[in-house]
Structures are given as structure tokens and as C-alpha cells.
C-alpha positions in Angstrom: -8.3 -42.8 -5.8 -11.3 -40.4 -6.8 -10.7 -36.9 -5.9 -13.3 -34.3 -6.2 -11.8 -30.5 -6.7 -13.7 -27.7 -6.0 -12.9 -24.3 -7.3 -11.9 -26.4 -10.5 -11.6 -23.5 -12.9 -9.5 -21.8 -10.9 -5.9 -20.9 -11.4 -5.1 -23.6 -8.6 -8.2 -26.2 -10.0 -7.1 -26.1 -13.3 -3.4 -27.4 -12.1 -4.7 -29.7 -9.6 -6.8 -31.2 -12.3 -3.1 -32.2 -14.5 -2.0 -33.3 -11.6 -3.9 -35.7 -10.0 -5.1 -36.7 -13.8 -3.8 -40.2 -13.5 -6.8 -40.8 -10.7 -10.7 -40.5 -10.9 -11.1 -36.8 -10.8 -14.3 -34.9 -10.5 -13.9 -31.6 -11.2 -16.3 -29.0 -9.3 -16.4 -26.0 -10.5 -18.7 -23.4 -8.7 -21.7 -24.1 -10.9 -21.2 -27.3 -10.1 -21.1 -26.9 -6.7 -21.9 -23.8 -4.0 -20.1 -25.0 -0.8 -21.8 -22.3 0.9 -25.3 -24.8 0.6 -24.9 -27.6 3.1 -27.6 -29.3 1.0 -25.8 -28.9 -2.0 -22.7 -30.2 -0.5 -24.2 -33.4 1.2 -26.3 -34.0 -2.2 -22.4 -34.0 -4.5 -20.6 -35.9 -1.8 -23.2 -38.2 -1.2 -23.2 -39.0 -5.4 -20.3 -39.0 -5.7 -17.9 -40.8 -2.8 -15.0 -39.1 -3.3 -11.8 -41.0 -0.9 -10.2 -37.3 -1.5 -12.5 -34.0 -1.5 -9.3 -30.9 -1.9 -11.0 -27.5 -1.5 -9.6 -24.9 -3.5 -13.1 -23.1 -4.0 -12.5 -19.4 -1.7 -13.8 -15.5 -1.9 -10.0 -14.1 -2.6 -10.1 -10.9 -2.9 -8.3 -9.3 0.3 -10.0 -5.8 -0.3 -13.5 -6.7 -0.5 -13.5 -9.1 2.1 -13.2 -6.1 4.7 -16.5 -4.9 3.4 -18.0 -8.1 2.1 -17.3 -9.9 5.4 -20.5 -12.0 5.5 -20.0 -13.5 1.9 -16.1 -14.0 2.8 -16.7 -15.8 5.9 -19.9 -18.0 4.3 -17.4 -19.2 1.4 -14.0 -19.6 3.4 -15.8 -20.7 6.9 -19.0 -22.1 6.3 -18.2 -24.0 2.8 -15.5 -25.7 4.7 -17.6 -26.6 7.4 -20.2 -28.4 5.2 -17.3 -30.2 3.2 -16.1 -31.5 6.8 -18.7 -32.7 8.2 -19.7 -35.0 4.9 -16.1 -36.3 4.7 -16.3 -36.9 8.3 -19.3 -39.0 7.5 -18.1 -41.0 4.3 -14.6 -41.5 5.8 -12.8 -39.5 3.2 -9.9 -36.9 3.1 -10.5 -33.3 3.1 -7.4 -30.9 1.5 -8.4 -27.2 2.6 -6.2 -24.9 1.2 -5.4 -22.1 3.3 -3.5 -18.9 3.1 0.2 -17.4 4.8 -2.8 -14.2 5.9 -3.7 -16.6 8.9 -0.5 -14.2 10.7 0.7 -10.7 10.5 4.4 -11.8 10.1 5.3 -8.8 13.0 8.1 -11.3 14.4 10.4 -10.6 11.5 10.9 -14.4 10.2 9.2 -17.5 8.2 6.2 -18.7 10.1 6.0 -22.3 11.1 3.1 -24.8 11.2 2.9 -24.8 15.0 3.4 -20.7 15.0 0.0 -19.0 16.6 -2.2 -17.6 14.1 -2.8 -14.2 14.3 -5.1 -12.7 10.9 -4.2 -8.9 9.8 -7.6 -8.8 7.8 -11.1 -10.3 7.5 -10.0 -12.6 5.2 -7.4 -13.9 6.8 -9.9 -14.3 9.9 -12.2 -16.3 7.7 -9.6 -18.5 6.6 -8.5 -19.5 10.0 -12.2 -20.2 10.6 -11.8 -22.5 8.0 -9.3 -24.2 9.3 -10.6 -24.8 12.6 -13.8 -26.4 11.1 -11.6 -28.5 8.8 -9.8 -29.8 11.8 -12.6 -29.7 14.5 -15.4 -31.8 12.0 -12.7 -33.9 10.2 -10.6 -36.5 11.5 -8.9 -36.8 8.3 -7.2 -33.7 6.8 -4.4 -31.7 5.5 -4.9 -27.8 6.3 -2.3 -26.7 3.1 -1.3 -23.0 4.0 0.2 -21.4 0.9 1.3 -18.2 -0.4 1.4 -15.7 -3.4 -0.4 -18.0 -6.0 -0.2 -17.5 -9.8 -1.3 -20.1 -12.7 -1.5 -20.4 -16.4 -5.1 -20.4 -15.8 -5.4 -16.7 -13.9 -7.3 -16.5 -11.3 -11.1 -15.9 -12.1 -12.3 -14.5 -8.9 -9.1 -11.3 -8.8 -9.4 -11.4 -12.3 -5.7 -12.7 -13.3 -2.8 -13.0 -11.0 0.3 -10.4 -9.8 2.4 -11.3 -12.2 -0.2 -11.1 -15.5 -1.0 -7.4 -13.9 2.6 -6.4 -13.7 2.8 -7.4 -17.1 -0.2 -5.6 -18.3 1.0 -2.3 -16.6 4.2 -2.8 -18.2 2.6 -2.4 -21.6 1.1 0.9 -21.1 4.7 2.2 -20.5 3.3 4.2 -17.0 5.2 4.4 -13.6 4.5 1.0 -11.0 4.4 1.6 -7.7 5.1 -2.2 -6.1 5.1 -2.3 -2.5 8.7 -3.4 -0.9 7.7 -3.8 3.0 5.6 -7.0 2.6 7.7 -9.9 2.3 6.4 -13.4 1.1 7.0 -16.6 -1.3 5.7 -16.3 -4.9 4.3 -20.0 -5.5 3.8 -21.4 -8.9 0.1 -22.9 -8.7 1.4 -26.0 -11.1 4.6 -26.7 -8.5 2.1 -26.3 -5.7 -0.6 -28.9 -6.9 2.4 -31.5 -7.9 2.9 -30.7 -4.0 -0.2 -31.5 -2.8 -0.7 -34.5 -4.9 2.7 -35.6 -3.1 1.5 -35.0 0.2 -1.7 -36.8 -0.4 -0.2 -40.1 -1.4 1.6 -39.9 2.0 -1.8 -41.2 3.2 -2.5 -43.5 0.5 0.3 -45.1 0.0 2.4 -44.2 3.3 5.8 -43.2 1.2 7.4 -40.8 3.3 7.4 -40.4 7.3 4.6 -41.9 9.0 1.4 -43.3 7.4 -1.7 -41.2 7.6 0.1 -37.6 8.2 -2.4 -35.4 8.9 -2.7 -32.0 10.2 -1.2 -28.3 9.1 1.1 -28.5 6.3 3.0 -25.2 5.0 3.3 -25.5 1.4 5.4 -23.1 -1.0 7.9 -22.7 -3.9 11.4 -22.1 -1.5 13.0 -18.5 -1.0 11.2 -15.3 -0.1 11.0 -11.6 -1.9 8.8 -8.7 -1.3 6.0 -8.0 -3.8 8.9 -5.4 -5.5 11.5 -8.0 -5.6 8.8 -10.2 -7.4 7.9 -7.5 -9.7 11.3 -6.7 -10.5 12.2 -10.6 -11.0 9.4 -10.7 -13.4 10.6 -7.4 -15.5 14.1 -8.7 -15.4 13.0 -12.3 -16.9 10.5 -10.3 -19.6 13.6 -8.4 -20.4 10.9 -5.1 -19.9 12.3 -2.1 -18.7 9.5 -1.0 -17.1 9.3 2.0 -14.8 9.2 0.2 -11.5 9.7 2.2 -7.9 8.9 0.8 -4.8 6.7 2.3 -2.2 5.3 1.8 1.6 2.0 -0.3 2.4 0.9 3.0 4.2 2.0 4.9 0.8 0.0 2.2 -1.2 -3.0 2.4 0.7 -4.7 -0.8 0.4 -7.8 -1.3 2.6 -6.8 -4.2 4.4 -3.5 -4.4 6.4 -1.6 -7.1 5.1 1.5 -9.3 6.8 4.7 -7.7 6.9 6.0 -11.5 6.7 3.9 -13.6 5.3 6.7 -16.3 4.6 5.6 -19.9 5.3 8.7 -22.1 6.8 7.5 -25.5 4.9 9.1 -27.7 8.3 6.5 -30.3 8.3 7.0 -31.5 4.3 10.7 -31.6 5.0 10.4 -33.9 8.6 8.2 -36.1 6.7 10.9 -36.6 3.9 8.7 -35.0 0.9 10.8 -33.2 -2.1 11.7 -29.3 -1.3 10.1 -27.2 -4.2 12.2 -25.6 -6.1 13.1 -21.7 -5.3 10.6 -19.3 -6.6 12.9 -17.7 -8.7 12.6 -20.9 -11.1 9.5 -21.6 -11.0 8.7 -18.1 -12.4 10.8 -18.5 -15.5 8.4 -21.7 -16.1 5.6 -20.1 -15.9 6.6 -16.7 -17.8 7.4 -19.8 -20.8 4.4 -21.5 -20.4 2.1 -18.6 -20.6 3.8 -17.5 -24.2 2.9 -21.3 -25.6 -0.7 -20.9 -24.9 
């Protein structure tokens, strides 16, 4: 199977690249490839005939999206939309990975595939727009909505993840504020990429449920916290005492609203018989290990 992976060097790439690294990978990172120039797109496709195109490339950060709106929307809309329409026309499988922003989370509980999307932020809205090009111009594809990503690798467009900036402010030995009214899933970029590589073979190789599963696909380490609970969790592992407190969102003042709930019920892998991933709680542990060997 040859997959090409845009956004390669990011925190998400760089684990999708280990684990699909027992297939032909091409690795795009954004000098290789601007999704947001259709030309660009058909030209790499077109070279390269990937069966599997999985777009991790995105515009991520939440804040500047509300005043950026035309980049976030020509990167998380438009990008997709060109990567659609050229795996519509070679026949091959697009992966969009997608984001828990698509809702607000104002009902109080996880939010299921088939639950109505309803974005907080400009962002999320772009996102959304995404995922309605992936699934209007492709006939093949997973939409892969996730949530609360860290990776080894940081992440190169927020310039390093939650848990590596809890860990920096730790060090400086000054009071952390964490916000303890947004409630989500931490997921471990390398769990989450050993996930979608599982999902994937569902349509190569028809292993679990029924062959060629396309379609919305919530995908997430298991359990839920709020952005305190992770920071606490990640002090607690460190053995740091830190001077944590928690605060409101309307205390913490971000510029865009985010979810109150932004939990992602993963329904869809479970119906189709794929392996749970393991609680969040875990996976952190790994990843607070792995990050001291490198």
C-alpha cells in the first residue's frame, strides 16, 4: 500500500510515518507540498499514485484562526478540497483528520459520530468545511475526528504541545492557571496513528466489520479530563509540585470560545470490532518516558 502523509513533520506525521513504515510511504511535508495550490496537489498526486493520501497537514492554532480566518479556512477547507477531488480521480483513499471543535459539547456528554456538528470557533468551522469536501468530492474516505493531540515530535505550527508547556512553566517555579470547565480526551499522537493505520487496513484487507468502512470515525485514547485534570496528571507523573490552580474559560480569556465537552464517544471503531485505545491516563506515562530517551 503507498500512502502519502501530508503535514509529515508534524507531531501527528512524524508518528504516522513509524507507523505505517512497513508500506511505501511518501512523506509530505509542507515544503513538499502546499494543499492550499490545487495545482500543486494534482502535480504530487498525479506523480505519485498514492492508494492512501491521510491529511494531517492543518492551520491549528485556535486563537489566530479567529483573526486569520481566510488562511484557516484556505488550509483546513480548501487543501482538503483539492486532495478530494484528485483521490476521487485516481481511485484512492483520503484520511482527513478532523478535530472534537466541530461541536460546542453544551449537551453535557461524549459526542457521537452521527451527533450534529455545531463549531464554537472559526476553526472549528473550517474544519467541518473540510469534512464536507472530504465526503462530498470523495467516495472513498475516513473523516478521523480526534482530540487533545501531543507527540514526541511537538507540534511545529503551536510551537510544542500542552503537555511540553506545562512542563516548561513548571520550571520557572510561577503560579499555572489551567482551565477546569473544558472537558476532553488527551490523545497520544503515537496511539492515535497505530489507530488510524488499524482503521485503514479495514479497507485493505477487510479485518473487522464490513469491508470498505467508510465514513466519520471518532478516534481517541479512552477516558476524559479537563485541561486541569490533564495538567495535574502530568505534574503528578513528573513528580513536580508545581503551583497549579484552576480557573474559568471566562477567567482565562482566550479569544475563541472553546467546547465545554469536546469528548469524542469512539462508537463507530468499537461496532466495527477495532481495538479500544487504551485510557489516556497510560498513554501519558508513555509519552512522559519517551520524551526523556530522546
Amino acid at each position: 500500500m503507498r500512502v502519502l502523509i501530508t503535514g509529515a513533520n508534524g507531531q501527528l506525521g512524524y508518528d504516522l510515518r513509524k507507523a505505517f513504515a512497513a508500506e511505501d510511504v511518501i512523506p509530505a511535508s509542507h515544503a513538499d507540498l502546499d494543499v492550499t495550490d490545487d495545482a500543486a496537489v494534482k502535480e504530487k498526486l498525479r506523480a505519485t499514485r498514492p492508494d492512501v493520501v491521510i491529511n494531517s497537514a492543518a492551520f491549528t492554532r485556535v486563537d489566530d484562526c479567529e483573526t486569520e480566518e481566510q488562511k484557516a479556512f484556505a488550509v483546513n477547507a480548501l487543501g482538503v478540497l483539492h486532495l478530494a477531488r484528485q483521490c476521487q480521480a485516481l481511485g484512492a483513499v483520503l484520511a482527513q483528520i478532523s478535530t472534537d471543535y466541530v461541536f460546542t459539547g453544551e449537551h453535557g456528554r461524549p459526542n457521537r459520530e452521527d451527533d450534529p456538528p455545531n463549531p464554537p470557533n472559526v476553526y472549528g468551522a473550517s474544519k467541518l468545511a473540510g469534512e464536507n469536501f472530504a465526503r462530498a468530492y470523495c467516495a472513498r474516505h475516513f473523516v478521523i475526528r480526534t482530540s487533545g493531540l501531543y507527540g514526541v515530535a511537538g507540534s511545529s505550527g503551536k510551537g510544542g504541545n500542552f503537555v511540553e508547556t506545562m512542563i516548561s512553566l513548571a520550571k520557572t517555579g510561577q503560579p499555572i492557571r489551567v482551565v477546569n470547565d473544558q472537558v476532553l480526551t488527551p490523545t497520544y499522537t503515537a496511539d492515535l496513528a497505530t489507530a488510524i493505520r488499524e482503521l485503514l487496513r479495514t479497507n485493505q484487507y477487510g479485518q473487522y466489520g464490513q469491508y470498505g468502512q467508510y465514513g466519520v470515525f471518532h478516534l481517541t485514547n479512552s477516558g476524559a479530563c479537563s485541561w486541569f485534570d490533564f495538567a495535574r496528571m502530568i505534574f503528578q507523573l513528573m513528580g513536580s509540585n508545581a503551583k497549579l490552580s484552576a480557573i474559568s474559560s471566562p477567567e482565562y480569556g482566550a479569544p475563541a470560545r472553546r467546547p465545554t465537552c469536546s469528548v469524542l464517544e469512539n462508537c463507530k471503531m468499537r461496532t466495527n470490532g477495532l481495538p479500544v485505545v487504551r485510557p489516556w491516563q497510560d498513554a501519558l506515562a508513555t509519552y512522559l518516558r519517551e520524551r526523556g530517551n530522546r
